[in-house]
N, C-alpha and C positions, 0 to 999 in steps of 0.2 A: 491772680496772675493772668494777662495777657498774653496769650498766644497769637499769630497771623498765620493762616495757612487758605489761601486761594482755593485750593483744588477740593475743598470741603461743603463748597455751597452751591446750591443749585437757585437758578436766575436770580432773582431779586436779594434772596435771602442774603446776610450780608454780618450776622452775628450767632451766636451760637455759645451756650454757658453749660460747660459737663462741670459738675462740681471737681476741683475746686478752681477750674478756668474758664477763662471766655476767651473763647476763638472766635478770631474776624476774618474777616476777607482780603481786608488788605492795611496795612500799618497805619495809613491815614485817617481811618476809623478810630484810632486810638484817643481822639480829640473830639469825638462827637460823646459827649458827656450825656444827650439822651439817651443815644445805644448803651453808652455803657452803664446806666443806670438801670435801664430799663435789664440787662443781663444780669445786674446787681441783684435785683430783685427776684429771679429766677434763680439765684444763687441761694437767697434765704428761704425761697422756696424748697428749693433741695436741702439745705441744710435743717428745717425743720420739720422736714420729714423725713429724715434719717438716709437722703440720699435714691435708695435703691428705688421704694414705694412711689416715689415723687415721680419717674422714670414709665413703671408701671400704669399709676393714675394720671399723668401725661397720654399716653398712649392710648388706655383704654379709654380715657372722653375722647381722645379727638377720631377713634373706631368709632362709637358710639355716634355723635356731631357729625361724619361724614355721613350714618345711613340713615340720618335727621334730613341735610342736608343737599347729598349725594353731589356736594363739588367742596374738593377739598379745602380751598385756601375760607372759604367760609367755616369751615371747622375747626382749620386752624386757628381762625381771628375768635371763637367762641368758645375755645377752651377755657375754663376759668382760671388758669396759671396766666395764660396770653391776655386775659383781658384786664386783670387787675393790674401789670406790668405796663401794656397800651395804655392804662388808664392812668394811669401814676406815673410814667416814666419822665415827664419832664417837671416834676416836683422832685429837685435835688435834696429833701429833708424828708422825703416820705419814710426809707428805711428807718428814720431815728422816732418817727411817726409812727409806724405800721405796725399792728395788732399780730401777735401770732393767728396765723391761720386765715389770714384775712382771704385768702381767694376761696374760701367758701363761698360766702355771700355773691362770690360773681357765678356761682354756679347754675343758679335757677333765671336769673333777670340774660335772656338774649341779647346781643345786638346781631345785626346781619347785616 
C-alpha cells in the first residue's frame, strides 16, 4: 500500500517503506517503478526478518557506518539493506529472483 505524505522527508529523501507501506513525498512518485521497487525490496527485507529486528539491524549498521565514516549520507549509502536495494532496484524481476537474506553478502564488500 502507497501512502504520499510531504512533511515526512528531509531534502533529497523522497521514499520511505515502514512495513507494510511505502510512503512518498509526493503522488507523482507513485510512477517511478525504480523507487518503488527499490522500497519493494526493503519491504522483503522487513518482512523477512520479522519486521521489528530489520528496524534495530537498520539502525545499529548505519550507527556503526557513521563512526566508520563520520558523514552520514555515506553510511547511509553502505548500509547493507541500502545497498543491495541501490543495487537491484532497477531489475523489476529481482524480488522473484532474490535469495532469502541476501543483504548479507552486501555487508562486508564497501562502496563509498
Amino acid at each position: 500500500m502507497v501512502i504520499v505524505f510531504k512533511h515526512l522527508f528531509y531534502k533529497d529523501y523522497v521514499g520511505l517503506s515502514v512495513w507494510p507501506f511505502i510512503i512518498l513525498k509526493n503522488r507523482a512518485l507513485i510512477k517511478d517503478v525504480v523507487l518503488i521497487n527499490h522500497e519493494k525490496i526493503h519491504l522483503r527485507q522487513q518482512k523477512e526478518l520479522l519486521i521489528l529486528p530489520f528496524y534495530f539491524l537498520y539502525f545499529l549498521e548505519g550507527l556503526i557506518r557513521f563512526f566508520i565514516y563520520f558523514d552520514a549520507y555515506t553510511a547511509y549509502r553502505n548500509i547493507s539493506f541500502e545497498r543491495e536495494a541501490y543495487q537491484n532496484e532497477s531489475n523489476p524481476h529481482y524480488l522473484q529472483q532474490r535469495r532469502p537474506y541476501s543483504f548479507i553478502k552486501y555487508l562486508w564488500a564497501e562502496k563509498r
